[in-house]
N, C-alpha and C positions, 0 to 999 in steps of 0.2 A: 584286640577284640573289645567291644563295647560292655559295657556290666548289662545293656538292657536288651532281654529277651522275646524271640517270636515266632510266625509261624512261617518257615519259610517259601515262599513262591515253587522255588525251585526244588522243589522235595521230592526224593525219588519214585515215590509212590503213597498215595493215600495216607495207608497204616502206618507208614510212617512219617508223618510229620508229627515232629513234637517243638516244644517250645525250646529255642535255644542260642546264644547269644551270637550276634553276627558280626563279621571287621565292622571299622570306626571307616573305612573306607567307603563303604555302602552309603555313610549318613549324606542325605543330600547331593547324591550324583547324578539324579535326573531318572533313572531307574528303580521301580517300586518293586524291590525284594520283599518285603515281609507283606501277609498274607491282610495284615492291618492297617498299611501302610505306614506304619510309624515311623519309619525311615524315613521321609521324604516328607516330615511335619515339621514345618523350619521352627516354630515357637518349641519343640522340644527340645531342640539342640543350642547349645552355644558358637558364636561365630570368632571365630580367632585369625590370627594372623592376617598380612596385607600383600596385594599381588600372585607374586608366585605362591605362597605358605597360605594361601588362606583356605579354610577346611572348617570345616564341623566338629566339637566336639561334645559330649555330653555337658549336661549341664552343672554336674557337680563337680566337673573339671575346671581348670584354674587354665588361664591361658598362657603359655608360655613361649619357648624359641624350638626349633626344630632342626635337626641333622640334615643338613644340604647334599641330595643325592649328586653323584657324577654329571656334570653336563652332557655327555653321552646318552646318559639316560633318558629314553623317548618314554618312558609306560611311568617310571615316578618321578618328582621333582623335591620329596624331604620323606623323611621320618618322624617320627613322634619318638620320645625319647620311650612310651611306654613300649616301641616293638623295637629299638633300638640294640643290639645284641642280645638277640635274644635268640640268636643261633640259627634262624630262622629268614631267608632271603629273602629281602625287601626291595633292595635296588644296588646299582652297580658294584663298589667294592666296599660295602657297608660290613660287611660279615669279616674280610681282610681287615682291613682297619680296627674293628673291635678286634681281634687277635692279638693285633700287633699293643694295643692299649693294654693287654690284662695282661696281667703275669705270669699265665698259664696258655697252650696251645695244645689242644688234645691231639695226641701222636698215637702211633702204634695199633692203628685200629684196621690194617687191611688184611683183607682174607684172599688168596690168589686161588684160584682153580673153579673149574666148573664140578663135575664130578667126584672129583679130586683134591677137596682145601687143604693147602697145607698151611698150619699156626706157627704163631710164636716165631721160633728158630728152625721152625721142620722146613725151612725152602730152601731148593735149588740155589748152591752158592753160600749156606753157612754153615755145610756140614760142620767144619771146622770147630762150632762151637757146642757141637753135642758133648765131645768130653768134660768140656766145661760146665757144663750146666743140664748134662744128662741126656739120654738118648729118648729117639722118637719111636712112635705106636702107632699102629693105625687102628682105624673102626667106625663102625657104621653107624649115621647119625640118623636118626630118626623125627627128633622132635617128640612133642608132647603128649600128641595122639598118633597112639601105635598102630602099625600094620591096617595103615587105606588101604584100599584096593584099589590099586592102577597105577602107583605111587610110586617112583622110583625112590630110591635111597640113597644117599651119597656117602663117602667114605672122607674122616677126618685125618689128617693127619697131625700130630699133634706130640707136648713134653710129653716124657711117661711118667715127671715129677709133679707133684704139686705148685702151682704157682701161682707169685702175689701181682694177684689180677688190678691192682688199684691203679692202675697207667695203662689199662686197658677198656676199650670202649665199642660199642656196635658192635658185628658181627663176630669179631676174635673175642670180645667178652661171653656175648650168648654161646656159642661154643663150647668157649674152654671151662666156664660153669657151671654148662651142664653136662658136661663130659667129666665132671669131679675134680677136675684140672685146679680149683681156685684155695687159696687155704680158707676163704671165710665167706665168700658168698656162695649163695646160691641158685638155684636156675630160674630167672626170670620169666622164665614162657609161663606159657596153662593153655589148656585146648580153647581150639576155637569152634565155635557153636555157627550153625549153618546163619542164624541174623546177625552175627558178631561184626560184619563184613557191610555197613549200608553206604557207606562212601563208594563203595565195588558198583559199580552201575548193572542192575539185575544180568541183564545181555551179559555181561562178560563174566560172571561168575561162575565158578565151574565148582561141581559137588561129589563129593564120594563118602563112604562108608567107613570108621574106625574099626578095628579087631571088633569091639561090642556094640556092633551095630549103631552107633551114633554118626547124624549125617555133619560133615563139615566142608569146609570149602579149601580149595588148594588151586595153587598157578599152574599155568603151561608157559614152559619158555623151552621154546627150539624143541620141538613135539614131542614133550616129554612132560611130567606133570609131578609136582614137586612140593613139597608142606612147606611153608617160607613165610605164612604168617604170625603175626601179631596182635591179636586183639582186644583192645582197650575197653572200657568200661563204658565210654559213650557209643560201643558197636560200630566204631570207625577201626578199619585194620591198616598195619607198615606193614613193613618188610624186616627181617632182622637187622640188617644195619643201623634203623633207628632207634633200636631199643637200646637201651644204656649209654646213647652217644652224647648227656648232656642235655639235649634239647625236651622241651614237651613239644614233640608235635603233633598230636592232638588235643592239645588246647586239656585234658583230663588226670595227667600226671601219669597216668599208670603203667605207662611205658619207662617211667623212669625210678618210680616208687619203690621197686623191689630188687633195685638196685643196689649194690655195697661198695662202688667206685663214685660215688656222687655224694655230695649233701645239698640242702635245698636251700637255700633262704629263705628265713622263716616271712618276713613282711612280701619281698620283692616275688618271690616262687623262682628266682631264677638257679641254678643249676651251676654246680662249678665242681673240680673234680676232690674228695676225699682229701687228697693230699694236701690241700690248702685251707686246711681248716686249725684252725689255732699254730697259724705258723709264723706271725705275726706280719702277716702282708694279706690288706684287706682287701675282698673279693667279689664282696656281697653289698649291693651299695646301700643297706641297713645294716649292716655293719654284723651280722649273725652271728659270720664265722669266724669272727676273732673275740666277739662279747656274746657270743651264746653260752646254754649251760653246758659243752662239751668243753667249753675253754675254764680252765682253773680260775678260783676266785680273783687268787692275788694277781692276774697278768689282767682284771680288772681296773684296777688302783694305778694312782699315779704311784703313789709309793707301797710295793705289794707285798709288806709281811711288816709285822706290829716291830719286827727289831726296826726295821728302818722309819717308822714312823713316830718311835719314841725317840729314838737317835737323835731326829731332828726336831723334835719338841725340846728337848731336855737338853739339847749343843745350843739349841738357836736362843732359848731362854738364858744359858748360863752365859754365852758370848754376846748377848746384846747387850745383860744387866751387869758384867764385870765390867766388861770395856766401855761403856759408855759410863761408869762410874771413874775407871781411868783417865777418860778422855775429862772428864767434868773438874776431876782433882791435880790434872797434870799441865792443862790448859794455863791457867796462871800460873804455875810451875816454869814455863816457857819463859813469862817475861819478869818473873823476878828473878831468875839469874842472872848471879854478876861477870861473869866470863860468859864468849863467843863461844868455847866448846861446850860449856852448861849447856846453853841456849840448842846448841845443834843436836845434841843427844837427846833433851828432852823432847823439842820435836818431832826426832826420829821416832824416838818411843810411843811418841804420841797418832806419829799418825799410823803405826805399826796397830794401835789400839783401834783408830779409826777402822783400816779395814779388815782389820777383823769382827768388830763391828757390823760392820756392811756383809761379811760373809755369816754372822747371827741373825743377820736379818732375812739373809735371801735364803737360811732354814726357815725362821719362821714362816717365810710366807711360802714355799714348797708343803709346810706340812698342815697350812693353813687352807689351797690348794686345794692340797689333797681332802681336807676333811669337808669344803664344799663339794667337789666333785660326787665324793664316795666311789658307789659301786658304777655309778654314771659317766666314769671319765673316758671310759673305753670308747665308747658311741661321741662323747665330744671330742677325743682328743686332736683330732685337727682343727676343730675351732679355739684350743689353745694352743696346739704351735704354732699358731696364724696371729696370736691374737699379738696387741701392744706387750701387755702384761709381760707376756714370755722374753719379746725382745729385752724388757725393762731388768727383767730378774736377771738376765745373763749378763747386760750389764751392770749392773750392781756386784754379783758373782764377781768376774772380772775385772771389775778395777779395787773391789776389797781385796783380792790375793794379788794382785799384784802391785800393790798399793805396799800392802803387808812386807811382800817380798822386796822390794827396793831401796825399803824405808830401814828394813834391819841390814840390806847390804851396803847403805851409808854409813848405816849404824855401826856396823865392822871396821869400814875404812878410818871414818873419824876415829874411832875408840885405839885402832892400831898406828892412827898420826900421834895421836897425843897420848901413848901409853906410858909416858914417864910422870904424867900428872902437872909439867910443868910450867902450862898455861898460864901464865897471872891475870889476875881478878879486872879485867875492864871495865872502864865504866860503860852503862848503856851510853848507846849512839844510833846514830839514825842509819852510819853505814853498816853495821851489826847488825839491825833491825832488817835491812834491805837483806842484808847476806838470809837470813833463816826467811826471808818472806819468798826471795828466790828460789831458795829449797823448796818450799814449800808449793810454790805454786809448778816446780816442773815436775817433781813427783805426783802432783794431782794430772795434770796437762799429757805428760807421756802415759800415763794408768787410764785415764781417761779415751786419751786419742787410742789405747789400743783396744779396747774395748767398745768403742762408736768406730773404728775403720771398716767392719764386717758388715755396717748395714748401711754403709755410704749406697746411695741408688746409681751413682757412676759405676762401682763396683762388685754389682751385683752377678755380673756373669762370672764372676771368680767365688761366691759366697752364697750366692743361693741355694738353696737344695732343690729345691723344686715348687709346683702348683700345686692346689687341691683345689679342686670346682667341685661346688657344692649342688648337689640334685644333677648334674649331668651325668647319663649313661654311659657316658664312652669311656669315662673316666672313673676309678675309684681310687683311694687313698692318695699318699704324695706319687706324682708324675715328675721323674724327673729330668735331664736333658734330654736322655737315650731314649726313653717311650717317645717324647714327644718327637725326636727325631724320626723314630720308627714312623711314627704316626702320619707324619706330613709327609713323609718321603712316600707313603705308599697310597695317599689320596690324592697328592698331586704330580706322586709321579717323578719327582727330581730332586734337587737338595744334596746330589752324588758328594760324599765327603769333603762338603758344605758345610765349615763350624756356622750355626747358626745361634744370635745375642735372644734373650730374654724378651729384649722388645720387639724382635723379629717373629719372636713364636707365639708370643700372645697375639699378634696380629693375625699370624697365617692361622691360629686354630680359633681365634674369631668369625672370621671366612669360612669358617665350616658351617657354621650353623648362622640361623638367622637372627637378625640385628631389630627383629620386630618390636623388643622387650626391653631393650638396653643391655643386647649381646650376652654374651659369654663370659664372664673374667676371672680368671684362677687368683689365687690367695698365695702370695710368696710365703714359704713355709724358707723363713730365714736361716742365717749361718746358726742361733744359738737356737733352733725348732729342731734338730739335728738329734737331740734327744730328748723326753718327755719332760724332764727335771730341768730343761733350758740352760743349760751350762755349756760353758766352749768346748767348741770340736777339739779335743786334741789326739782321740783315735780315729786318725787318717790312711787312705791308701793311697799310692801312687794313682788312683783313678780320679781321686777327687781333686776338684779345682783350687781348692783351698787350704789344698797340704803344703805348699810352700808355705804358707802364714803359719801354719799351725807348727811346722815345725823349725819355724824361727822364734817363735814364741817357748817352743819348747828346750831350744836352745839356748835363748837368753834366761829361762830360768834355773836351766841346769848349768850355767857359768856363775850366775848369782851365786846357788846354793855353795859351790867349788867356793868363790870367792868369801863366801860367808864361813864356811869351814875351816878355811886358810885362815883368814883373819884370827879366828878365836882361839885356833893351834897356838898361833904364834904368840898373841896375848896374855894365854893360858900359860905357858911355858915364862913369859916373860915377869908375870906376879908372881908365881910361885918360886921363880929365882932369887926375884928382888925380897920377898919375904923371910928367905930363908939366910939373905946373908946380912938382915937387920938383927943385929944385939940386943935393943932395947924394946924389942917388938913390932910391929908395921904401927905406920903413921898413920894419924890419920884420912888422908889423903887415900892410903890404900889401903887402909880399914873399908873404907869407902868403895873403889874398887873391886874389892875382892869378894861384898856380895853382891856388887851391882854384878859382878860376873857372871858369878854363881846361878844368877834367876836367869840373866838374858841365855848361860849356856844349858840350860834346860830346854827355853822355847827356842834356840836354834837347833838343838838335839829333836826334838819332838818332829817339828817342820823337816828337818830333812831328813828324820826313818820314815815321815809319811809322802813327800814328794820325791826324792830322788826314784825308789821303786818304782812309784808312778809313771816318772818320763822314761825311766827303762822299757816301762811293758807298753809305752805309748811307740819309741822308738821302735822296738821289737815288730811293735804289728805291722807299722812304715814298713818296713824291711821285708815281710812276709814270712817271719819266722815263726812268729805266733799269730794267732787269730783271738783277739779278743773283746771283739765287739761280740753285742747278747740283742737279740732281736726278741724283739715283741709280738 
């Protein structure tokens, strides 16, 4: 519908023509609806789109691309993204297709019988389930306005418990709510006044009398005459079915308003059911019902409670300024050792400091992030799991721990070759030199390469999560294989268990709409957009493409950690032997060793009560044993 109002042509009578907003379809179709003709004044409207799409739109509107109807269709040829799901049939399988895109499909709303409804579980065929969930009642419905005259009444059948109506919609809602049926709403009707009804074309309007003489209007269907309306506040009436079904159809809300199965969006006005509101799957394409005020402050925030935000202020501060002081003071430390095992342990140490380091840093900038964003991150947050930034931190993330981790699992092996200290003093050389520079570069190169494998573009059908298109209706939050599957299978029709690649679907839901504007293009929400904090996926399920990576990755850390524990067993056992059968006290030599021990078996103690558990409860979810992914 247009925002600009008039008087219209076609007005059922006189007294009532009032001023009122008319379809965007009207604008320049050769036919003069309003009474001023403003429709049909081409300098007021905007012209958009080319060939098939081209249309009128208001002038405050911005021109953009349009949802391509069924080529079947003879009466429309697009939509505008403003009537686009909006519940409300526009052309062939527009309303299918939006189903299949959202998250939700309003179910459970049919009422069977003529004279006789029977709700809920009261039909033919579930007796079965009255013991379970209570037995059924009957009684007589009336409606709002009590005892017309001439009126038949019809009998409900219906729970005799109270029940939580929020997965119910139409007809089984008005019903069972006003029948006291619901634990928390209630009944949506209110009488209808004999002008209540001006869409009724006069002719076929039919009138009778309340108990207290108030005159109102009621249907005949199959010679019998029956109270079945609804009437809105613009004195346009439905039928009950439409009332609490989601939709405004009559353009005025108040068919849906006094509902307690629905909540609204606040910008868009569109309608989605109760139950998906702060359940962190976005519905609303202004984003309402996940950053409105029904949804908690902290599910606002990248990082949403002050523990976790000082956490990473106060780890990120103290691991970028110790270790980068390490790195600073151990650096030359590397090359003034005069032994090859000097050399390789310092390095190891070193670059152990490195990425840790790099995991100080990618707190800092999480909580750095977080404190630009604020209470704003809700409403942006797919324009940062889209963004570079995110990919960058997960990278960094990822090759700081495992950088860290590699680095002290050389650092085990070397320390368990040469645990008798017996090394002698080499001089430098160039092949020495070569030996820690090789180290040093395949420890960056393997850390590296596994943390850039995930966003390789060859390999995107195994790491991707999904699209986000921005301002399209059909679409809200990340999309990922399976919608877009859904999606295309059911607007073109085939794709019958059909893997279809990344590049294949960006193409075909291009085709959907028009290419007037420079198309359609979703936003890879990459392997490390997986979660808002941009860290690697490592809770996976057997559904996702990318659980073989993640849980080879999780394997080769958890044989590191093994091998790193091993090592320092044996070690540990092996100084404390050697110590104890010296007479004149330890040498220096293993003065030496035995506190370089002592500190490194701290920080392999610390790392592995904090990682092995982790890949336990990472394994565990693989597995299906536990569930511990936390949705937003």
């Amino acid at each position: 519908m247009s925002t600009t109002t008039c008087v219209r042509r076609a007005s059922l009578s006189p007294e009532r023509k009032v001023e009122m907003a008319f379809p965007i379809s009207w604008i320049m179709d050769g036919h003069v609806d309003c009474e001023d003709m403003v429709d049909e004044v081409e300098d007021n409207w905007l012209r958009c789109g080319v060939g098939a799409t081209e249309r009128y739109v208001e002038n405050t509107s911005t021109c953009g691309e349009v949802f391509l109807c069924d080529k079947n269709d003879l009466v429309r040829k697009f939509v505008d993204f403003d009537d686009l799901c909006d519940k409300v049939p526009s052309c062939g399988k527009e309303n299918i297709v939006c189903e299949q895109a959202k998250s939700f499909i309003p179910t459970w709303d049919t009422v069977h019988g003529e004279k006789v409804k029977h709700l809920s579980y009261c039909q033919s065929g579930l007796e079965s389930l009255a013991p379970l969930r209570g037995s059924c009642v009957s009684q007589k419905f009336e409606g709002p306005d009590k005892g017309i005259l001439g009126v038949s009444t019809f009998e409900i059948v219906l729970p005799s418990s109270v029940q939580d109506c929020e997965h119910t919609y139409g007809e089984l809602y008005v019903y069972l709510s006003c029948a006291g049926r619901c634990k928390t709403a209630a009944c949506p009707l209110s009488q209808v006044d004999q002008t209540g009804c001006t869409n009724i074309p006069t002719k076929s309007q039919i009138f009778s009398l309340t108990e207290d003489y108030r005159m109102t209007i009621v249907a005949k269907r199959k010679g019998e005459y029956f109270s079945q309306y609804f009437s809105c506040r613009n004195k346009k009436c439905i039928t009950y079915d439409k009332v609490c079904n989601l939709v405004n159809d009559r353009g005025d809300d108040s068919d849906e308003r006094n509902c307690q199965n629905n909540f609204r969006c606040n910008e868009t006005g569109e309608y989605i059911p109760r139950t998906g509101v702060c359940n962190g799957v976005v519905d609303c394409r202004d984003y309402s019902d996940e950053c409105g005020d029904n949804c908690s402050e902290s599910s606002k925030n990248l990082l949403q409670n002050l523990a976790l935000k000082m956490f990473s202020w106060v780890s990120g501060i103290l691991a970028t300024t110790l270790n980068l002081f390490i790195t600073v003071t151990n650096t030359a430390g590397v090359f003034r050792s005069k032994s090859l095992r000097g050399r390789i342990d310092k390095l190891l140490i070193l670059l152990v400091a490195v990425g840790d380091f790099l995991i100080g840093t990618y707190l800092l900038s999480i909580a750095a992030v977080d404190f630009h964003y604020k209470d704003n991150f809700c409403r942006q947050k797919y324009v940062w799991l889209t963004s570079r930034y995110c990919n960058t931190l997960g990278i960094v993330s990822t090759v700081g721990s495992q950088l860290s981790l590699f680095s002290m699992a050389l650092l085990s092996v070397s320390r368990l070759i040469n645990i008798d200290c017996l090394v002698s003093k080499d001089p430098t050389t160039l092949r020495s030199s070569l030996k820690v520079l090789a180290i040093l570069t395949l420890l960056l190169l393997v850390s590296s390469l596994l943390a850039f494998c995930p966003l390789l573009t060859s390999l995107e059908d195994f790491f991707v999560n999904g699209l986000h298109y921005d301002k399209v209706t059909l679409f809200t939050g990340m999309v990922d294989k399976d919608t877009h599957y859904r999606v295309l299978q059911t607007y073109n029709g085939r794709y019958k268990n059909q893997p279809l690649s990344w590049i294949v679907i960006r193409h075909l839901v291009g085709r959907m709409f028009s290419g007037d504007y420079g198309g359609i293009k979703g936003d890879k929400i990459e392997f490390y957009g997986s979660d808002t904090v941009c860290i690697f996926k490592y809770l996976v399920t057997r559904s996702d493409p990318q659980h073989g990576y993640s849980i080879l990755i999780l394997f080769l850390n958890f044989v590191s950690f093994l091998l790193i524990t091993g090592c320092y067993i044996v070690i540990q056992y092996h100084v404390q032997r050697s110590a104890n059968n010296l007479t004149l006290g330890p040498s220096t030599c293993r003065k030496r060793d035995l506190k370089l021990q002592t500190k490194i078996s701290v920080i392999i103690a610390t790392d592995f009560l904090c990682w092995v558990p982790f890949i336990v409860v990472c394994l565990l979810h693989f597995l299906e044993v536990i569930d511990a992914s936390y949705e937003r």
